[in-house]
Kinemage of the C-alpha trace (Angstrom):
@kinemage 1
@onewidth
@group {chain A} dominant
@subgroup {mainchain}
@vectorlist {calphas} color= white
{ca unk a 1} P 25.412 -5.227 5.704
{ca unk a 2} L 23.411 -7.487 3.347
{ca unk a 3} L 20.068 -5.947 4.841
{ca unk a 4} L 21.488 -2.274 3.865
{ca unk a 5} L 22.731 -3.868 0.576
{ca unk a 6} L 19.322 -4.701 -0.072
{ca unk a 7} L 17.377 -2.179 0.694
{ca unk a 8} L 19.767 -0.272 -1.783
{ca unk a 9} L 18.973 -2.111 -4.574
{ca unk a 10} L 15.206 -1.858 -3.603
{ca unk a 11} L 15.576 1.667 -3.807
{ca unk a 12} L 17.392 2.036 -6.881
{ca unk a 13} L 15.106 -0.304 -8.462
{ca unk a 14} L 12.042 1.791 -7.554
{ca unk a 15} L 13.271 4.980 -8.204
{ca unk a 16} L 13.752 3.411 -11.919
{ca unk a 17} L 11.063 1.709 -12.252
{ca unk a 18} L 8.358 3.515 -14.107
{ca unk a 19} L 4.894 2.890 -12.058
{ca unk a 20} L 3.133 -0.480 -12.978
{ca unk a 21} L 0.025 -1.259 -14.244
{ca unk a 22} L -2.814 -2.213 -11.957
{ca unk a 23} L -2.902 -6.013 -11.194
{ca unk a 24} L -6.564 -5.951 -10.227
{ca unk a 25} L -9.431 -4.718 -12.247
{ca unk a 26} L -9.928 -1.086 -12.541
{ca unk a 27} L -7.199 1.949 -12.152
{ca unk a 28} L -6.487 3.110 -8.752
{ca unk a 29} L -5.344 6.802 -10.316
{ca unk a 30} L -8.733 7.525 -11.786
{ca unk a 31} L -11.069 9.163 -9.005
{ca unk a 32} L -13.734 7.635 -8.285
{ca unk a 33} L -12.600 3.656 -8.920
{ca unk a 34} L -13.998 2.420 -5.897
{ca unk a 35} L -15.388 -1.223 -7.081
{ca unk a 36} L -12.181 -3.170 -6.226
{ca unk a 37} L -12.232 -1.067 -3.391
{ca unk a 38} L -15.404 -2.465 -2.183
{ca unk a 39} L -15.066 -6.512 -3.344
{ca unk a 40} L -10.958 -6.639 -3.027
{ca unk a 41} L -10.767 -8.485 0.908
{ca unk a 42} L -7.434 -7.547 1.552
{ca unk a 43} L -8.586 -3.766 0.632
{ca unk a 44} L -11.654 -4.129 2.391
{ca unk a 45} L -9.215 -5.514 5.942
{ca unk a 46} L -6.911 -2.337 5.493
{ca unk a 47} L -9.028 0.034 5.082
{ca unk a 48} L -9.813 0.474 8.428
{ca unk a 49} L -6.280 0.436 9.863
{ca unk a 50} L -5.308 2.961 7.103
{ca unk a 51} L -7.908 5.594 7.579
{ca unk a 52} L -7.311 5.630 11.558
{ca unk a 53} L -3.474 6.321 10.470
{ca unk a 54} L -4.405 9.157 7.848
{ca unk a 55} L -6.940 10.039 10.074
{ca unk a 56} L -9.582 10.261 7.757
{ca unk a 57} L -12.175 7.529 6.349
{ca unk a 58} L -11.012 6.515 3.326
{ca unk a 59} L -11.516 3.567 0.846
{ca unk a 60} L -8.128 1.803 -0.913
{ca unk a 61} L -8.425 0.525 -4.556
{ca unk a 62} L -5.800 -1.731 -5.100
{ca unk a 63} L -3.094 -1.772 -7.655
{ca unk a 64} L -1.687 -5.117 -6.693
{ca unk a 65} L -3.527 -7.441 -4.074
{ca unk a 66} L -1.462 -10.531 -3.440
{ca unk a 67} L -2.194 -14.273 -1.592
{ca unk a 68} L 0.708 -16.499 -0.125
{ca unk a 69} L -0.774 -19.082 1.651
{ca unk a 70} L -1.982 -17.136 4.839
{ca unk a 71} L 0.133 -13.588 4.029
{ca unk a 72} L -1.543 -10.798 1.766
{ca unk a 73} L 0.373 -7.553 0.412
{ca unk a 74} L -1.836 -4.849 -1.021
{ca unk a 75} L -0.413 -1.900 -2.933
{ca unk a 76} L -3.436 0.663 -3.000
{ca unk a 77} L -4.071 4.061 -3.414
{ca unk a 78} L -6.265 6.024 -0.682
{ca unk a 79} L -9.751 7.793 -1.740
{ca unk a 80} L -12.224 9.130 -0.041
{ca unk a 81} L -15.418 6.535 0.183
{ca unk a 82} L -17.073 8.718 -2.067
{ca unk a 83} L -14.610 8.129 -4.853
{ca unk a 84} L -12.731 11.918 -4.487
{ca unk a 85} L -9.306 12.251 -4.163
{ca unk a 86} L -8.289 12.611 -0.421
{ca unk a 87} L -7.589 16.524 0.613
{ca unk a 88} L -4.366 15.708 2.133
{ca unk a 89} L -3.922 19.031 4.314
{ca unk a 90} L -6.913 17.815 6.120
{ca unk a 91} L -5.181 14.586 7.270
{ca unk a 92} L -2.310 13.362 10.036
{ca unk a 93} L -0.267 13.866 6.649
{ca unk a 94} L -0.521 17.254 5.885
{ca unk a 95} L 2.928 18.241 6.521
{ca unk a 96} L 4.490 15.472 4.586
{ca unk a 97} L 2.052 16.481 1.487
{ca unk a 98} L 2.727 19.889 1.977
{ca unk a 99} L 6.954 19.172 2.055
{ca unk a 100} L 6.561 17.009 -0.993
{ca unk a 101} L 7.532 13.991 0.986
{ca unk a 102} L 3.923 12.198 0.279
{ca unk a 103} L 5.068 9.869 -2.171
{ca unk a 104} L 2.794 8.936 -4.722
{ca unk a 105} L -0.176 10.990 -3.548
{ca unk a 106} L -0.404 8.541 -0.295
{ca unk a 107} L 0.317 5.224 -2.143
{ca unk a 108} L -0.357 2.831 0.598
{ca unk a 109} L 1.740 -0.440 1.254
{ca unk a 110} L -0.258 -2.879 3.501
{ca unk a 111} L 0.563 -6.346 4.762
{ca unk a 112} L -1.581 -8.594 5.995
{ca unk a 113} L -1.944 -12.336 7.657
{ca unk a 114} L -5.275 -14.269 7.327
{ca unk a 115} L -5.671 -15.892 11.190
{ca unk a 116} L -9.004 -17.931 11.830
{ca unk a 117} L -9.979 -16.777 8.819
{ca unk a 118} L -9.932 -13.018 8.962
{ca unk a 119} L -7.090 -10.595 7.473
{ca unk a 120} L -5.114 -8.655 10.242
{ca unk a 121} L -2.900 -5.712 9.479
{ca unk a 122} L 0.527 -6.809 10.099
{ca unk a 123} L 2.283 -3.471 8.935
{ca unk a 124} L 1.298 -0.714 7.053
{ca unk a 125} L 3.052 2.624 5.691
{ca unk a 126} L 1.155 5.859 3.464
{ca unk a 127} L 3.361 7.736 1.341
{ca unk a 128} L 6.940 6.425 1.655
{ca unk a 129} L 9.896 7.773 0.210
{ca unk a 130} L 11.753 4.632 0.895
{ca unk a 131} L 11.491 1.026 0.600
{ca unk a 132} L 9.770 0.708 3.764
{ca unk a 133} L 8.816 -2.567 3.693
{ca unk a 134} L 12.354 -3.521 2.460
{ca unk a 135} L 12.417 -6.273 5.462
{ca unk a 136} L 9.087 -7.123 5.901
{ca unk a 137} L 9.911 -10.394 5.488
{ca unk a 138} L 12.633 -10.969 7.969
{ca unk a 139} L 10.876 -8.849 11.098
{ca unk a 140} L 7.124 -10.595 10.231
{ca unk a 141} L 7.701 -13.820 8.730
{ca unk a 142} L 6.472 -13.434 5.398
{ca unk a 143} L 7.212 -14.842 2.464
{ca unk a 144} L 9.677 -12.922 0.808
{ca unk a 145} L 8.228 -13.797 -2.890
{ca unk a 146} L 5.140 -12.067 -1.978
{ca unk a 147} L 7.185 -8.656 -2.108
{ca unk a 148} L 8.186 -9.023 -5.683
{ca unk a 149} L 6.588 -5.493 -7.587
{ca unk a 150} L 4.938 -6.565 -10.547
{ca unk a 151} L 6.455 -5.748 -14.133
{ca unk a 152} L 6.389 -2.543 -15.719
């Protein structure tokens, strides 16, 4: 019950939270604002997991990118490597983007664990409409503090 309690109230609080500004430098909703893209390591780990699950190449510019000891959480936004905004009906998203069910244009939610020194994709959702990583924390391990969005 406290798991659905909380999820709630992550939820709520996104759906009222007005989107934040970006934590690294640059702004992942401008097109083309690939150099975090290509110097941020956590974006740089995803990106490959990411593009075989929208099933096109594509290069993330973070808006938050996040160390805990040996667990990273990226917030990013998908481009193409070019810098263009991804063509969505061309992807293994195109229904959700057609529905309206792509949340933020494919706003990507990534976590990550550094082992022997390289970042592994531990979980990883495009688009949601939820909370999805709501209990991260509990099913991987991670620290729960490294989940907290940053202020509007």
């Amino acid at each position: 019950m406290r798991q659905v309690l909380v999820l709630i109230a992550f939820t709520v609080l996104a759906a009222c939270t007005p989107p934040s500004a970006p934590t690294t430098e640059g702004d992942a909703s401008t097109p083309g604002a690939t150099a975090d893209a290509s110097t941020d390591p956590l974006a740089i780990a995803a990106a490959a997991t990411v593009s075989e699950q929208i099933g096109v190449p594509v290069s993330l510019v973070p808006r938050v990118s996040r160390v805990e000891g040996d667990w990273g959480w990226l917030i990013a936004q998908p481009w193409t490597p070019d810098g263009a905004a991804i063509d969505w009906s061309q992807t293994s998203y195109a229904l959700q983007a057609s529905e309206g069910v792509l949340d933020g244009a494919g706003t990507t939610y990534v976590l990550l664990k550094r082992e022997n020194g390289a970042w592994r994709v531990v979980d990883a959702v495009v688009g949601p409409t939820d909370v999805a990583w709501g209990d991260w924390h509990q099913r991987h391990g991670a620290p729960e503090s490294i989940f907290v969005m940053p202020p509007a």
